[in-house]
C-alpha positions in Angstrom: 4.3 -14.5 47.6 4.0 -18.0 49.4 7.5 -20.0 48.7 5.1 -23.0 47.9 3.1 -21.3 45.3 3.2 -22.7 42.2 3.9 -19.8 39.4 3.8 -19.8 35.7 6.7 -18.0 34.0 7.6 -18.4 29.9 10.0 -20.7 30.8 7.5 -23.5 32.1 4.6 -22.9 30.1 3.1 -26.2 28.3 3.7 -26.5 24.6 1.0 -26.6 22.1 0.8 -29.4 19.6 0.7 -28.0 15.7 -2.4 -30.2 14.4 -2.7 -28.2 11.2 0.1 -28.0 9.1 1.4 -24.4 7.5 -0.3 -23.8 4.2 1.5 -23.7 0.8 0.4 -20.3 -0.4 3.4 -19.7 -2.7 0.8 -20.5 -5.5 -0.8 -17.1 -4.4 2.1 -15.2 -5.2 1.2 -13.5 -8.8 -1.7 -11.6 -8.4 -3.9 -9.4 -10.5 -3.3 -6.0 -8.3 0.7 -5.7 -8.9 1.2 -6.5 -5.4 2.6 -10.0 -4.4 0.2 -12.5 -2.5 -3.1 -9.9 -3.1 -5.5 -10.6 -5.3 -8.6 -8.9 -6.2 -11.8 -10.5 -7.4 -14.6 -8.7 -8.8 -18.3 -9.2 -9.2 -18.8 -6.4 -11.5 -21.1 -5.6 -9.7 -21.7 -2.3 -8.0 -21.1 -2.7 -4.3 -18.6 -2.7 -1.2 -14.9 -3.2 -1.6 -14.1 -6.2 1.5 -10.9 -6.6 2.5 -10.1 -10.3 3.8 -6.2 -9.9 5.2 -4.1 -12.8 6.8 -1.0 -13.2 7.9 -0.3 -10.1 10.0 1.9 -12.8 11.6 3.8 -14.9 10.0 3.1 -18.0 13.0 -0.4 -17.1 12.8 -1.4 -19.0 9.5 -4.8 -20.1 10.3 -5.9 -17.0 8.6 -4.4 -17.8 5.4 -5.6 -21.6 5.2 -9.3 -20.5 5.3 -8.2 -17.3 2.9 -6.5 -20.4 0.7 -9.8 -22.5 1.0 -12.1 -19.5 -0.4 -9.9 -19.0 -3.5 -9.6 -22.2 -4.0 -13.7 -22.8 -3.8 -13.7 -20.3 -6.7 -16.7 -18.6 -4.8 -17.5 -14.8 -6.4 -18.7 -12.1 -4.4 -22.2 -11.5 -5.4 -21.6 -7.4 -5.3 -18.8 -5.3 -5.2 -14.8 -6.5 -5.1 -13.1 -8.8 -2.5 -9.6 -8.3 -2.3 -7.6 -11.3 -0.4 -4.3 -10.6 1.4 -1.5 -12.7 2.6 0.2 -9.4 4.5 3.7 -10.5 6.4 4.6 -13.7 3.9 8.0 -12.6 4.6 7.9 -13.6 8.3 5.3 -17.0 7.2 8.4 -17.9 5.1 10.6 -18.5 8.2 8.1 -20.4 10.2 10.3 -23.5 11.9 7.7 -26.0 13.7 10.5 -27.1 16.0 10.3 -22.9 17.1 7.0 -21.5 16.3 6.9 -18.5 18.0 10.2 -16.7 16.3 8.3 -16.3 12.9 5.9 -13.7 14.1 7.4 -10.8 12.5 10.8 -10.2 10.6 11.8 -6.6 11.9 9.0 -5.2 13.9 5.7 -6.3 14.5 3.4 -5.5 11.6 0.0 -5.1 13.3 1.8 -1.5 15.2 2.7 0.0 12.0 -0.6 1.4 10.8 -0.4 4.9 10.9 0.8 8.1 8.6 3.4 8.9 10.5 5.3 5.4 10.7 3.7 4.8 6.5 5.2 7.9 5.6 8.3 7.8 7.3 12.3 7.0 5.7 12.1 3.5 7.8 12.2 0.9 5.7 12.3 -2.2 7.9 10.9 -5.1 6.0 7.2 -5.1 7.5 6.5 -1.5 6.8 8.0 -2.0 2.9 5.1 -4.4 3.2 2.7 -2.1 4.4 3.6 0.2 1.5 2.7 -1.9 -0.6 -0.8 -3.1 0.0 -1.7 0.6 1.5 -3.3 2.1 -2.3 -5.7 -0.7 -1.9 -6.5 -0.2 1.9 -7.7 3.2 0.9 -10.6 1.7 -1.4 -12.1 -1.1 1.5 -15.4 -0.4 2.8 -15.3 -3.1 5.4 -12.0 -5.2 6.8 -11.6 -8.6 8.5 -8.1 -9.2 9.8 -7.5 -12.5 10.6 -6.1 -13.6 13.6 -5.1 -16.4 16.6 -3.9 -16.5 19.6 -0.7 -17.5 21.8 -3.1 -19.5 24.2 -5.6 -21.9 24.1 -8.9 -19.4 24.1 -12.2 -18.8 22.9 -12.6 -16.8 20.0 -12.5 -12.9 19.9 -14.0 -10.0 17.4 -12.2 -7.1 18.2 -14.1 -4.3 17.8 -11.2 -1.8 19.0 -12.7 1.7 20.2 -15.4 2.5 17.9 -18.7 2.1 17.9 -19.5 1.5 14.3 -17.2 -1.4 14.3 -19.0 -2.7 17.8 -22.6 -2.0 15.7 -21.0 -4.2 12.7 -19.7 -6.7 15.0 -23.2 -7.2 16.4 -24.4 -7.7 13.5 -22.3 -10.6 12.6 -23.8 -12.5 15.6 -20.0 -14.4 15.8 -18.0 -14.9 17.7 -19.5 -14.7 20.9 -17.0 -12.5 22.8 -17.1 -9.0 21.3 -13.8 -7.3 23.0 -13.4 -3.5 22.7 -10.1 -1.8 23.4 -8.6 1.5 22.7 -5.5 -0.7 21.0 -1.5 -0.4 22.0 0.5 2.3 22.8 3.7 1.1 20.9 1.4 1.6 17.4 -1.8 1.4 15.4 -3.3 -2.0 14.5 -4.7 -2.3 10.9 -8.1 -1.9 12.2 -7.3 1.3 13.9 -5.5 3.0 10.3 -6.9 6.6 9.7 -10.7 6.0 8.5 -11.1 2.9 10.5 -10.3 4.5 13.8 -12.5 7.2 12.4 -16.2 7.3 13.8 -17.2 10.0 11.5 -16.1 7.9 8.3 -17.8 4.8 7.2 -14.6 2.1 6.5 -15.2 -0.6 9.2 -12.4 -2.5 10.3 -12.4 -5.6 12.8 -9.8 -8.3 13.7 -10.8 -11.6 14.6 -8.6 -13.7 17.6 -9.8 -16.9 16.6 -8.4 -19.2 19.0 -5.0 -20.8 19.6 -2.3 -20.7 16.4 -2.1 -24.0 15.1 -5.4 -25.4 16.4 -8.2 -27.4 14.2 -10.6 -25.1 16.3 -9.3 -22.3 15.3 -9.6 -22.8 11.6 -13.0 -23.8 12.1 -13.9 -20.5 13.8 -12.2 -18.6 11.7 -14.3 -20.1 8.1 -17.7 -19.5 10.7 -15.9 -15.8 11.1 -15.2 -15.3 7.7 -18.6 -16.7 6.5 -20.8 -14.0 8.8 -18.8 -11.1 7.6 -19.3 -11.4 4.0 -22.7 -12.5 4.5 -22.8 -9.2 7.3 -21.3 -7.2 4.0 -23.9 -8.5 1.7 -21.4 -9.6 -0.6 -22.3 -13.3 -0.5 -25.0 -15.5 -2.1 -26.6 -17.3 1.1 -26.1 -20.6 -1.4 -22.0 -20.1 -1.1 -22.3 -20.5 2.9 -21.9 -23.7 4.4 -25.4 -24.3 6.4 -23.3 -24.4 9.9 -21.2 -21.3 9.1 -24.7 -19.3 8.5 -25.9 -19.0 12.5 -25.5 -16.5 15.1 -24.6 -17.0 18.5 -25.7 -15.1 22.1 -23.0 -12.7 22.6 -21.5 -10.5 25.3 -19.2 -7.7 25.7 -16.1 -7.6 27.0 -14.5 -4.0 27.8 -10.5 -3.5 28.2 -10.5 -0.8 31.1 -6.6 -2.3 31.9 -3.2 -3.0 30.5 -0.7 -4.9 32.2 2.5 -4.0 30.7 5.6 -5.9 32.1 7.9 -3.3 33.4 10.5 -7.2 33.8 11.1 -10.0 32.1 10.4 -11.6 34.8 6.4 -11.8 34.9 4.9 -14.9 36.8 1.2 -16.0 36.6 0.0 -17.6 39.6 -2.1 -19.9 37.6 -1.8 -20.8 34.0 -4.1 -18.2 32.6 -5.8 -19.3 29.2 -8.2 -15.8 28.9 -12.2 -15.2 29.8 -11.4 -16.4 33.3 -13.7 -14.2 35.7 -11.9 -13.4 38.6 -14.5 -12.8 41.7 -12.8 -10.3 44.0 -11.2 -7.4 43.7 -7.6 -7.6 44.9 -7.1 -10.6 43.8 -3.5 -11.3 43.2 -3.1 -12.5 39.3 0.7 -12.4 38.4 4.0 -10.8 39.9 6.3 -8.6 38.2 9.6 -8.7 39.5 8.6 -10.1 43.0 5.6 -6.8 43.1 2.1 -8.2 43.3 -0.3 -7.2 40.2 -3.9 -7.4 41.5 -7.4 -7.5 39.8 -9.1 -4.1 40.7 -12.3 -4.8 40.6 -15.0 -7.5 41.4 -15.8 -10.0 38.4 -12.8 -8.9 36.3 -12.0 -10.7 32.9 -8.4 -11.5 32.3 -8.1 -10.9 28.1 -5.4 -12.5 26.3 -3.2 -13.4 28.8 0.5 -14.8 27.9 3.8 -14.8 28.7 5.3 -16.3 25.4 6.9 -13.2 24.2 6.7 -11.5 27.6 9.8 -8.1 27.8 9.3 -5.1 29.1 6.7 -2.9 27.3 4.8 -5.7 26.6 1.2 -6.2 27.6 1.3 -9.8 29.2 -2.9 -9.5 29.9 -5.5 -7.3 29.9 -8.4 -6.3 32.1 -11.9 -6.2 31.7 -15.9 -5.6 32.4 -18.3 -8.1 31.1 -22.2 -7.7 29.8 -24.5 -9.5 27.9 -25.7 -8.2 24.4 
């Protein structure tokens, strides 16, 4: 490493401004399911059951003002049952704009704790008492959008995870236009992974969408267009309900995770502010150090994926690595 090179750590990264303010979904609480903050509305209709969840995170609220803006629209599915979520509210309830970033989770990250083992477990830390709850209705969704943003300023990603009927579905949506698919996290199962999802043999579709930067008037907007595509993708919408410039599809391409990098310090340094989708020409190329050691693209025209240092300790994936090809 140069002495004069200029290196990004989390303790000189640029802050973010918030230009959309955290919704008031306390209104949302009572519900007809039983279940705090999910509600259920049904077409009576025979048809899919479409699971819309936000709030995995509790800083990542752009989710849950476009989930607010569809209740409050008073659009019906056309077919089948919608059920709305507001997942981690516990976390949302602690959200500080003076320090964004602590609010993601209460005890443990909620988007790892999607599997039997940890679901059926004696832990009761607050996130998977939360998981509890809303799991009798996870077992009745046909299709799932989890809704999603970012730590940096990127453009939005479906995450199709590692199957390829959720890739197929994902397709089909024709938005965003970065399709990513990964094999998910080794410290736990996302929500899109859980038991049928991560099943290929099994119909249940689940994707998450990235939708750009946490408190960004982008983001929201991607996530509405998002939103739109997938219930019109689930047949569950009349075309009428979709705003006109919600009802396109894009070109898209595919990105494919073949790399982690997980810190193995706290002290993880990018040698240029990395926002995510840069293509890195050469293999070789050096991309970050971790503790002084160089980490290093390996392979020509690599994607860097959701790079960030925000919340960067060691275990944690700080960027991933990827192939690119069009659609």
């Amino acid at each position: 490493m140069s002495n004069n090179q200029h290196l990004f750590s989390k303790g000189n990264l640029p802050a973010y401004p918030i230009e959309v303010t955290h919704p008031e979904i306390t209104r949302f609480k009572h519900s007809n399911t039983g279940i705090n903050y999910v509600h259920i509305l049904d077409s009576g209709k025979d048809g899919p059951t479409v699971l819309i969840n936000a709030l995995m995170h509790g800083n990542e609220y752009s989710g849950a003002v476009v989930l607010s803006q569809l209740i409050d629209s008073r659009i019906q599915p056309s077919c089948g049952k919608w059920i709305l979520s507001f997942a981690n509210v516990g976390a949302f309830a602690t959200f500080d704009e003076t320090n964004p970033d602590v609010s993601r989770f209460l005890d443990v990250d909620m988007n790892r704790v999607w599997s039997n083992s940890k679901l059926e477990s004696g832990n009761h830390v607050k996130e998977l008492v939360r998981a509890r709850e809303i799991l009798p209705l996870l077992k009745e969704v046909d299709y799932l959008l989890d809704l999603h943003s970012m730590h940096e300023e990127c453009e939005p990603l479906m995450v199709s995870g590692p199957t390829n009927k959720a890739y197929q579905f994902a397709k089909l949506m024709g938005f965003p236009k970065v399709i990513m698919r990964d094999v998910g996290h080794a410290d736990g199962k996302r929500l899109i992974d859980y038991d049928f999802f991560g099943d290929e043999k099994k119909l249940p579709i689940g994707l998450l969408i990235e939708a750009g930067h946490h408190w960004s008037k982008l983001t929201i907007e991607n996530s509405q267009h998002t939103l739109f595509r997938f219930l019109m993708s689930t047949k569950t919408i009349d075309i009428q309900n979709v705003p006109e410039n919600f009802q396109q599809k894009v070109p898209q391409v595919e990105v494919k995770v073949t790399h982690r990098c997980v810190a193995k310090s706290d002290d993880v340094q990018f040698v240029q502010n990395w926002l995510g989708m840069e293509i890195i020409p050469k293999a070789g190329t050096v991309i970050a150090y971790d503790a002084g050691v160089a980490i290093q693209t390996p392979y020509d025209d690599c994607v860097l994926i959701m790079p960030s240092l925000r919340h960067v300790l060691p275990g944690v994936t700080y960027v991933r690595l990827g192939q690119q090809r069009p659609i």
